[in-house]
N, C-alpha and C positions, 0 to 999 in steps of 0.2 A: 640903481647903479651901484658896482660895487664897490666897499669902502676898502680901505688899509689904511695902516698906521704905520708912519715912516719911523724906523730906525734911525738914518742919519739925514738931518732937513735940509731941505731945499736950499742950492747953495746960491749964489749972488745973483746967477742969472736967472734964476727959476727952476735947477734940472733936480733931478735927487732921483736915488738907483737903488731898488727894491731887490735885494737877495733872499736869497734861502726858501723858506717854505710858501712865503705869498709870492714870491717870482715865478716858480713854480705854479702855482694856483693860478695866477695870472694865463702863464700862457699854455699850460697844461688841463690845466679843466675846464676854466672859459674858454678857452684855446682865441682867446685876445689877440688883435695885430696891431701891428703902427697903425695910429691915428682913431685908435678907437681911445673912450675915455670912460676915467675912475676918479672917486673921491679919495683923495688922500689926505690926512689926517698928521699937521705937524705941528707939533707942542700945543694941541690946543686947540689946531685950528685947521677945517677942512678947507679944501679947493678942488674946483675941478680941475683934473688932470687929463695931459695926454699922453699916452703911449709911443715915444718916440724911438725907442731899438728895442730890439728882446735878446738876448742875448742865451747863452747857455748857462751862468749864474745868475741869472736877476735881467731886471726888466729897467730902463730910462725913461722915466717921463717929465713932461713940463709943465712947470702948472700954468692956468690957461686963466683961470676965473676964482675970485674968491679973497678972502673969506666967506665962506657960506654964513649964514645966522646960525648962531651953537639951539642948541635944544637942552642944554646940561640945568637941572633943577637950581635955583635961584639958594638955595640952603645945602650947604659940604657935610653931609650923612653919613657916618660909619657905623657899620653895623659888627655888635661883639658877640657872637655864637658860643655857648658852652657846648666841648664837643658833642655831636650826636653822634647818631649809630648809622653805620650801613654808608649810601652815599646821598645823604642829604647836604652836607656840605658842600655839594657840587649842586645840586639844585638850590639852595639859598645865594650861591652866586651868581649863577645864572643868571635867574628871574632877577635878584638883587640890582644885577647889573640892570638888566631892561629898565628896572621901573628907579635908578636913579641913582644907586648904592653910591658912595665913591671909596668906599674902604672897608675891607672886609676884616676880622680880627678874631679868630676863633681863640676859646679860653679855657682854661681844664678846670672845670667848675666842679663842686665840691659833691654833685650828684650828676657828674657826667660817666657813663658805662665805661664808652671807648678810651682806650691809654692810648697816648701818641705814638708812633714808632719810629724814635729819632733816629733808626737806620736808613728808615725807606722817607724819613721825613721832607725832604729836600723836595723828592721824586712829585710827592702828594703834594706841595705847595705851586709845582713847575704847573701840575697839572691845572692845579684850581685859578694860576692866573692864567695857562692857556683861555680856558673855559669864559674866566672875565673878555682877555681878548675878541674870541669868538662873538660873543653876546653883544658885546660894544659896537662889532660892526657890523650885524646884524640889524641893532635896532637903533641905525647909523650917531652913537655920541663922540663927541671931541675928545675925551678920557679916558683911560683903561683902568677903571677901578684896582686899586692896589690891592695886595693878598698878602697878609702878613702872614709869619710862622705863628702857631702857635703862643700862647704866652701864660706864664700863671695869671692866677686871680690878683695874687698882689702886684705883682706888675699893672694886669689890668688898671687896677688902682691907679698907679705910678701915672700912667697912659693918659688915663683922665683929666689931669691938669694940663690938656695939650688943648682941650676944647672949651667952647664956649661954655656951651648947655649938655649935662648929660641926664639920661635918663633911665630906668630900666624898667621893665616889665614886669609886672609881680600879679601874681593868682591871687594872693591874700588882698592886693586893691580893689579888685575886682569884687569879692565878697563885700567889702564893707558897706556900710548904709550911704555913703558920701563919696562913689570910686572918683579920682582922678583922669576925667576921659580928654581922651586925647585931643579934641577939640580943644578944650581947656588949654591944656599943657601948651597947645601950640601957639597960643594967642601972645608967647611971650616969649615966642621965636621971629627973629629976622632976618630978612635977605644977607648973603654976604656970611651969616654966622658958620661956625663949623659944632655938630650934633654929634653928639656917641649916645647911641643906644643900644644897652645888654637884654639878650635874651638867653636863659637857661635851656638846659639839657632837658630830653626827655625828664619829668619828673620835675621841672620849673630848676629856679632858686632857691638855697635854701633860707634858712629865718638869720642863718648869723653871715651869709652874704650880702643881705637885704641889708642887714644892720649897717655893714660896715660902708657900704654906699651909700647910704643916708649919712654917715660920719664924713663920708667924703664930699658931700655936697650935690649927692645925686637924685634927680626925682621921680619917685613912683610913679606909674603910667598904668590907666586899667587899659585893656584891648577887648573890654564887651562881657557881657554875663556869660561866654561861652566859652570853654578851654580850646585852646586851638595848640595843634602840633606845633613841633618846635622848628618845624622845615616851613612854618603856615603864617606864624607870628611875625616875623621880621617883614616877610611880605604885605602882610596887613597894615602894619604902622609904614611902611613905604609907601604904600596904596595911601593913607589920609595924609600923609608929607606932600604926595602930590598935586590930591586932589584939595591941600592948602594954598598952594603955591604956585601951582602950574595950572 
């Protein structure tokens, strides 16, 4: 069945009125009528819906059933990207989204290639929370993973003291005689908590970024004896978040 996320919620009686592009999608590609039904999604929380007018702006329906049971990962996940190259950015939120993401946060890391383009910067961030949107109801969650702008690295920093537990990724962990595996790391996570974890640019983190999130309180994470991409990693450590937790 398909999902949407309401704009403006459901008002005293049950009704709430779908405009713009998912009204459209409603009754133009499903080509949907009165009395058929959709999950809609408002603050949090699906219900089934029914389809009570279509109109030529947007679509009326009523919710019928619900709250449905949420599926949203037991642990509040953000995931912090040194910019890459090309458009991985848009697949690490994607999949991100799928497997549980709730906040995406890309960072101009001190070996990242790509420079922002704070002309067309707006345009790129519209997109990449479309892209969350899409995915959320796709792989029907109650949340639309938020898409920040861009931020420095000391910001980054700054950011960190918003969360419980942070962590980052490091190559050089992974070498050691003693890596920090992620198993480990996560035995000292709980339900309820909120998680930031940084992964580097093509070309990892460097040694004096490493440094200085260890000065902030942050903990190294190995991700396995193997290098994996930088569009690969965040997905892996969401892949053992889940299979924690869920």
């Amino acid at each position: 069945m398909q999902r949407y996320f309401l704009e403006t919620p459901f008002d005293e009686d049950g009704n709430a009125f779908i405009p713009g592009d998912d009204g459209k999608h409603i009754a133009k590609v499903m080509r949907m009528d009165t009395g058929d039904c959709i999950i809609a999604v408002d603050e949090g929380e699906a219900f089934f819906s029914e389809i009570t007018q279509i109109q030529s702006d947007g679509v009326t329906i009523r919710k019928v059933e619900g709250p449905l049971p949420s599926n949203e990962m037991g642990v509040n996940v953000t995931i912090a990207c040194g910019l890459p190259k090309g458009d991985k950015l848009e697949l690490i939120v994607q999949k991100g989204t799928e497997l549980g993401m709730s906040k995406m946060i890309p960072f101009e890391a001190e070996r990242s290639i790509v420079k922002w383009d704070t002309k067309k910067g707006d345009k790129k961030v519209e997109r990449l929370k479309k892209i969350a949107k899409e995915a959320a109801e796709q792989c029907h969650r109650t949340i639309i993973p938020d898409v920040l702008a861009p931020m420095s690295f000391k910001q980054l920093l700054n950011e960190s003291r918003n969360f419980d537990i942070c962590f980052f990724a490091y190559e050089e962990d992974a070498k050691s005689e003693e890596p920090n595996r992620i198993a480990d790391r996560l035995k000292n996570v709980y339900h309820k908590q909120t998680v930031l974890v940084v992964f580097g640019p093509e070309g990892g983190l460097s040694r004096r970024e490493a440094e200085e999130m260890r000065s902030a309180e942050f903990q190294s994470v190995s991700l396995g004896p193997r290098i994996l991409r930088t569009e690969t990693a965040p997905l892996y450590f969401l892949s053992a978040m889940s299979y924690e937790f869920e």
